[in-house]
C-alpha positions in Angstrom: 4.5 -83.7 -73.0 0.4 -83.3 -72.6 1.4 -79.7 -74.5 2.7 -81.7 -77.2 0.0 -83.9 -76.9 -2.8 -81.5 -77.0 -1.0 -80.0 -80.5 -1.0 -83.5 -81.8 -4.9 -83.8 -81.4 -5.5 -80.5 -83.2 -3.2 -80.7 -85.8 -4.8 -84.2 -86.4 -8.6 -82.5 -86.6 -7.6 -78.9 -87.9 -5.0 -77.9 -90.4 -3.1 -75.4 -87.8 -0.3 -74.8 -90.2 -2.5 -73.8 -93.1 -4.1 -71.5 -90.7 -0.3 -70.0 -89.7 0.3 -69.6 -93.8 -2.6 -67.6 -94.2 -1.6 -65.3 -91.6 2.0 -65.0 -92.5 0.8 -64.2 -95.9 -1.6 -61.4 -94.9 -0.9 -57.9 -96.1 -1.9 -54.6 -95.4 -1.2 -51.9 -98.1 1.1 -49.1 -96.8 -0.1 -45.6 -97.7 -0.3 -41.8 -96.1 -3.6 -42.5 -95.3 -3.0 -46.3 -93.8 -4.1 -44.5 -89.8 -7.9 -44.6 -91.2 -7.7 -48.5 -90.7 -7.2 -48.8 -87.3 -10.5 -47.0 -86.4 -12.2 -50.1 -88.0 -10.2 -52.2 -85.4 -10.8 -50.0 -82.6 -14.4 -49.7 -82.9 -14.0 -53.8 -82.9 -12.3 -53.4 -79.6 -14.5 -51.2 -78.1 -17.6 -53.2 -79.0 -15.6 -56.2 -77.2 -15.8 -53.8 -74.2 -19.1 -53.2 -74.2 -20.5 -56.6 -74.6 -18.1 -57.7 -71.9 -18.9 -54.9 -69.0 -22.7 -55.4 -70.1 -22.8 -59.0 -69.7 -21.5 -58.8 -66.0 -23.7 -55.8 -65.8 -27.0 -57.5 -66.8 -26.4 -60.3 -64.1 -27.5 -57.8 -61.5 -30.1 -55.0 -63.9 -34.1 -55.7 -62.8 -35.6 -55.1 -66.1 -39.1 -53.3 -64.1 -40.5 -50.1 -63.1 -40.4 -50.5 -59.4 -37.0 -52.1 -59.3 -35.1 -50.7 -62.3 -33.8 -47.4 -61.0 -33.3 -48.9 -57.7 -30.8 -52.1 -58.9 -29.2 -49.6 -60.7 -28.3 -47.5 -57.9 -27.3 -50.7 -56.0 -24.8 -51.5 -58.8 -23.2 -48.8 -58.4 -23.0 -48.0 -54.5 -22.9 -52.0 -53.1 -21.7 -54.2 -56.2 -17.7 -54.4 -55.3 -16.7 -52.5 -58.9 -20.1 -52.2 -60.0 -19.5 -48.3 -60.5 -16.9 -49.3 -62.7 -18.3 -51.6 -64.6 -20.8 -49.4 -65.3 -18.8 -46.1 -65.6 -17.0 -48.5 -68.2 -20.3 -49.3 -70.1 -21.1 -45.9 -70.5 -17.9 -44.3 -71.5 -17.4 -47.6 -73.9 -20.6 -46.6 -75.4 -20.1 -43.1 -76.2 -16.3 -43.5 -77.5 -17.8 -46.8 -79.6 -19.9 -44.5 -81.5 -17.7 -42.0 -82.0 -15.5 -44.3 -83.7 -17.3 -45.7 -85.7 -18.7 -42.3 -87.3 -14.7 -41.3 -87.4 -14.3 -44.7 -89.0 -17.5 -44.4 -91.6 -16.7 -40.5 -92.4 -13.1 -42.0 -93.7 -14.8 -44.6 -95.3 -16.8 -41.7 -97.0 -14.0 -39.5 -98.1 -11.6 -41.9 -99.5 -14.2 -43.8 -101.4 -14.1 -47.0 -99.8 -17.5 -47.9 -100.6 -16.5 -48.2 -104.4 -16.9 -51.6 -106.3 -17.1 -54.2 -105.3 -17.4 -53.0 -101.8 -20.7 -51.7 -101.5 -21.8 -54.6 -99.0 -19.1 -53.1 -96.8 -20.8 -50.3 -97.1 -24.0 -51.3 -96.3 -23.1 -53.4 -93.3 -21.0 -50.3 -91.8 -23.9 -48.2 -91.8 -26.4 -50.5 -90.3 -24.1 -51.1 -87.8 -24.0 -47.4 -87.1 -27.7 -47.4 -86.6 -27.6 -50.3 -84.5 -25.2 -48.7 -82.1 -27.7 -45.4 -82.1 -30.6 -47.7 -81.5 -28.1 -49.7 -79.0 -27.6 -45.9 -76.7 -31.2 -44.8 -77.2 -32.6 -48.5 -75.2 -29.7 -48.4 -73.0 -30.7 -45.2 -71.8 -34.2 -46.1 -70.6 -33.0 -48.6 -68.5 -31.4 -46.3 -66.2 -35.6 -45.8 -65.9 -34.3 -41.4 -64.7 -36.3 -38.6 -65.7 -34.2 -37.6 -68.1 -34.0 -40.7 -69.5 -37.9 -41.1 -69.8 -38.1 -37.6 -71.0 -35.4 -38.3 -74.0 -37.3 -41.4 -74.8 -40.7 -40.0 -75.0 -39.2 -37.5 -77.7 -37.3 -39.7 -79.9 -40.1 -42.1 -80.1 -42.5 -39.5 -80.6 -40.5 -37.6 -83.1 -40.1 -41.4 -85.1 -44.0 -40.9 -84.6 -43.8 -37.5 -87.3 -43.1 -39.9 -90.1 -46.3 -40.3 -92.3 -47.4 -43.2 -93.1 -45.3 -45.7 -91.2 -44.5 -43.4 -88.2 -47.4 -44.2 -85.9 -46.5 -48.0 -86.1 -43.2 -47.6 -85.8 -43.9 -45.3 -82.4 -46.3 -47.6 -81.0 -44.1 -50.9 -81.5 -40.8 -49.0 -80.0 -43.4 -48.3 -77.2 -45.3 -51.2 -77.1 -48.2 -49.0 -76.2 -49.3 -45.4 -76.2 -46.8 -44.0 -74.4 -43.5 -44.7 -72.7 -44.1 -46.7 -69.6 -43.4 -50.4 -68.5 -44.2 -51.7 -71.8 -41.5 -49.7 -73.0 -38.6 -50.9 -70.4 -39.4 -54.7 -70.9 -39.1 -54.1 -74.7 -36.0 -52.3 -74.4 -34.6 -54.3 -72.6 -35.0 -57.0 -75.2 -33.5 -55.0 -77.4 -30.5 -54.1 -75.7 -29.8 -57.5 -74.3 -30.7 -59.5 -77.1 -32.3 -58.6 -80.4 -29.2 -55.9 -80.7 -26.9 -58.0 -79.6 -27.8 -60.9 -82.0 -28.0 -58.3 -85.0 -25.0 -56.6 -84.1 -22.3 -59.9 -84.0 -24.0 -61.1 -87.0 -23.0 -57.9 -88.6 -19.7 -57.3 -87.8 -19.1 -61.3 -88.7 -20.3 -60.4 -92.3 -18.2 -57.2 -92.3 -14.7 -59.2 -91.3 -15.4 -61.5 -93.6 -15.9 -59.5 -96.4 -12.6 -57.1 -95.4 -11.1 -60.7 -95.5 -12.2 -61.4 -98.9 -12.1 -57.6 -100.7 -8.8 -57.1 -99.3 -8.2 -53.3 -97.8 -9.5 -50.5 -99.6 -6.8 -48.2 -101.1 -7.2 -44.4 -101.8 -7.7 -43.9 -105.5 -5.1 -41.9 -105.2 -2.5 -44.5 -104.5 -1.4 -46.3 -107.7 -0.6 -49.4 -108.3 3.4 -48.1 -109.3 3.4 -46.7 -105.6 1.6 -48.8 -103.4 3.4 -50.8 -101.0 2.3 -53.9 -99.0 3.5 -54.6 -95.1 2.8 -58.0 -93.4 -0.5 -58.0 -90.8 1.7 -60.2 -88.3 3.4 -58.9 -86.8 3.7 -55.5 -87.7 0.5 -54.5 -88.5 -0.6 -56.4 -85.8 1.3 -54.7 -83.0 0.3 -51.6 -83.9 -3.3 -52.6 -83.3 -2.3 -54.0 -80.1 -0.9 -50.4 -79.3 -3.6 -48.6 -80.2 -6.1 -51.0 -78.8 -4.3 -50.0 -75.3 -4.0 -46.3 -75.9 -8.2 -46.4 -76.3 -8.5 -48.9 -72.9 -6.6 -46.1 -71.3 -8.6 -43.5 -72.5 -12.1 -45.5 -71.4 -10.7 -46.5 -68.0 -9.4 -43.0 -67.3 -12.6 -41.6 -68.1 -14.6 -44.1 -66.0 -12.5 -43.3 -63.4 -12.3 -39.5 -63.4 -15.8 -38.8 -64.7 -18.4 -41.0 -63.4 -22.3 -41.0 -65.1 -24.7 -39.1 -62.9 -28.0 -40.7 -61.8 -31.0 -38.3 -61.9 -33.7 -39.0 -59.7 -36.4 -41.9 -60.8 -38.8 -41.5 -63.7 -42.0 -40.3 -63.1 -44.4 -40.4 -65.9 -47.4 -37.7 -64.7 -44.2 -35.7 -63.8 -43.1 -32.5 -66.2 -39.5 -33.0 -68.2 -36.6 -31.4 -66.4 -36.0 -27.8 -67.7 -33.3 -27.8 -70.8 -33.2 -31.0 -70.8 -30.8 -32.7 -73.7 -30.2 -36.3 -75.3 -26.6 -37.5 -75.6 -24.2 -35.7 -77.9 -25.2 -38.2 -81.2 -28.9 -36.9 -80.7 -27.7 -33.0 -80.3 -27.6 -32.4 -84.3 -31.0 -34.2 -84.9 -32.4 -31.8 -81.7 -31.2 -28.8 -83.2 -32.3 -29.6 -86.7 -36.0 -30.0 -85.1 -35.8 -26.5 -83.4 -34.9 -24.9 -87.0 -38.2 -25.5 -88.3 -41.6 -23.8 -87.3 -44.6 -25.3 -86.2 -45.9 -24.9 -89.5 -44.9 -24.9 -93.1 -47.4 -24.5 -95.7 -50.1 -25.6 -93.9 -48.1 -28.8 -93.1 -46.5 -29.7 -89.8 -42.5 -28.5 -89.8 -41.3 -31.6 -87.5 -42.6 -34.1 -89.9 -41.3 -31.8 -92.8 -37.5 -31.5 -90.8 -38.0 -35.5 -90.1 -38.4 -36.2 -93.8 -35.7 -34.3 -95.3 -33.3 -35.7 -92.1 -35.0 -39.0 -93.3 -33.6 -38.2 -97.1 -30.2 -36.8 -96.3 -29.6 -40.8 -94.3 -30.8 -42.6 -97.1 -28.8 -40.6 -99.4 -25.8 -41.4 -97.6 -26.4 -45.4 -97.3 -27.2 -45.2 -101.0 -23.9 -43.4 -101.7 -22.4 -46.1 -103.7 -25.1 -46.3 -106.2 -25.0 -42.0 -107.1 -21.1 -41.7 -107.0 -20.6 -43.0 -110.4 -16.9 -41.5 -110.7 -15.4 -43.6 -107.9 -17.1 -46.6 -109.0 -15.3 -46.0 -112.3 -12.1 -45.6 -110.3 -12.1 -41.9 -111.3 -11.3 -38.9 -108.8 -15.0 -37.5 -107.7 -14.4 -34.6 -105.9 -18.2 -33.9 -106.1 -19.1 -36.3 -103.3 -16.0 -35.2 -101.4 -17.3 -32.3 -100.7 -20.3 -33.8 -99.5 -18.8 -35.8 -97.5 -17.4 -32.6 -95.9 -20.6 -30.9 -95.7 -22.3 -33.5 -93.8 -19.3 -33.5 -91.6 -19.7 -30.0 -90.8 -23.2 -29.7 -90.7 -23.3 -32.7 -88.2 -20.1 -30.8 -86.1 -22.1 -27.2 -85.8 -25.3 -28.3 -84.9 -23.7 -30.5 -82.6 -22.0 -27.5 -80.8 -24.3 -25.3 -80.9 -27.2 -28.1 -79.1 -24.0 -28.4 -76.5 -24.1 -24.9 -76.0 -27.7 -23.6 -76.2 
């Protein structure tokens, strides 16, 4: 009776069974290529993960110098599960990114970024950078040597921009160089401004998958398309592969644990062959392509610049494939998409390797 009760009072206030029409009525076209949308709702999982493990994580984190390296430690050796947790955090992290590239890269190549989806677009991308930005302070706060090292390259390499680059350095600092400053401010970031930005985005981004529909290949035609139901098949089939993924995070947690280096010293040299995590490796072997000098000018702002280019090229994708806006084949930016693919993939390896 209080069930039937408790339906009563919403159905009085909200229109529950317009709600379970639009549901029902929710479709999902059916094509060869249908798999690429499930890394969308994977990457959605996995960011449910991270805020979850990262909340309870945060309860026990001391955002300072003297104490940041130390709570971490504690986490992990006297918090019941607190190695898990954050083993979970970590391995969340790292598979959340590289879903999300898998899931923009698909984007790429089957053109869903075509009118009047260029907001999509957009909104995808930034959150790509977001999560980047999201590892990179999330690092610090281990407050390790390699940690500290990694930072004090990425922000001074953001520093090699002209112009802007010496402001930007100095306000992902908050000072001259990495230190305290640094750790309060990233933590800010990771705990707050990030997360703010970040559910903002992905709210935008539903909604407008709500309102656009799906994306279909151009090469599925309206003659051979075929629509299946979101509930409950569709549905299910996210449920399954949302599963699979939690078993691949929780066995990886499990079986492979983060290391801890010892605490960050700043008057301290950086470790010998040190390396940033594997989304940094392509950027890190890019820089070591380029001499000191080219032309009289400095080769790590030149190799910054054109790095700088080929990422705005590819967020302004939408505006310079014209083809696909037309709804004509372009196998022009295909390719591209390949190349960048590939270039990202070897330079990736080979900063694994060297």
């Amino acid at each position: 009776m209080s069930r039937q009760r408790l339906r009563s009072w919403f159905s009085e206030r909200y229109d529950i069974e317009g709600i379970k029409g639009l549901v029902r009525k929710k479709t999902v076209p059916a094509h060869r290529y249908e798999i690429t949308y499930y890394t969308g709702g994977v990457t959605l999982f996995l960011f449910a993960i991270q805020f979850v493990t990262g909340m309870a994580l945060s309860l026990y984190y001391t955002p300072s110098i003297e104490q940041a390296h130390d709570s971490i430690i504690e986490i992990v050796t006297k918090l019941n599960a607190g190695w898990l947790f954050r083993s979970l955090h970590h391995w969340g992290a790292q598979i959340a990114i590289a879903a999300l590239l898998v899931h923009l890269w698909c984007t790429l190549l089957l053109k869903s970024y075509r009118k009047p989806r260029e907001f999509l677009w957009f909104s995808g991308f930034i959150l790509l950078g977001i999560s980047v930005f999201f590892g990179l302070s999330g690092y610090l706060l281990l407050w390790d040597e390699r940690a500290f090292a990694a930072v004090r390259v990425a922000t001074g390499g953001a520093g090699s921009l002209p112009f802007v680059g010496g402001f930007i350095k100095a306000f992902l600092r908050g000072g001259m160089d990495v230190s305290g400053d640094t750790l309060t401010r990233f933590y800010a970031f990771h705990v707050s401004i990030l997360p703010l930005f970040t559910v903002s985005l992905i709210a935008l981004h539903v909604l407008l998958v709500q309102y656009h529909g799906m994306s279909v290949p151009l090469s599925i035609t309206g003659q051979n398309r075929k629509d299946t139901l979101f509930f409950p098949d569709v549905f299910y089939k996210d449920l399954i592969v949302w599963l699979i993924t939690l078993g691949i995070v929780v066995t990886l947690a499990t079986l492979l644990p983060p290391e801890i280096r010892g605490k960050a010293d700043p008057l301290a040299p950086a470790p010998e062959n040190i390396k940033p995590e594997w989304y940094f490796l392509f950027l890190f072997q890019t820089l070591k392509l380029f001499p000191g000098e080219i032309f009289g000018l400095n080769g790590e702002t030149i190799a910054i610049l054109l790095i700088s280019a080929g990422i705005l090229f590819l967020f302004l994708i939408p505006f310079f494939d014209r083809k696909s806006q037309r709804g004509e084949k372009s196998t022009l930016f295909t390719l591209i998409g390949v190349v960048y693919l590939l270039y990202f993939l070897v330079m990736t390896v080979i900063g694994f390797i060297s």
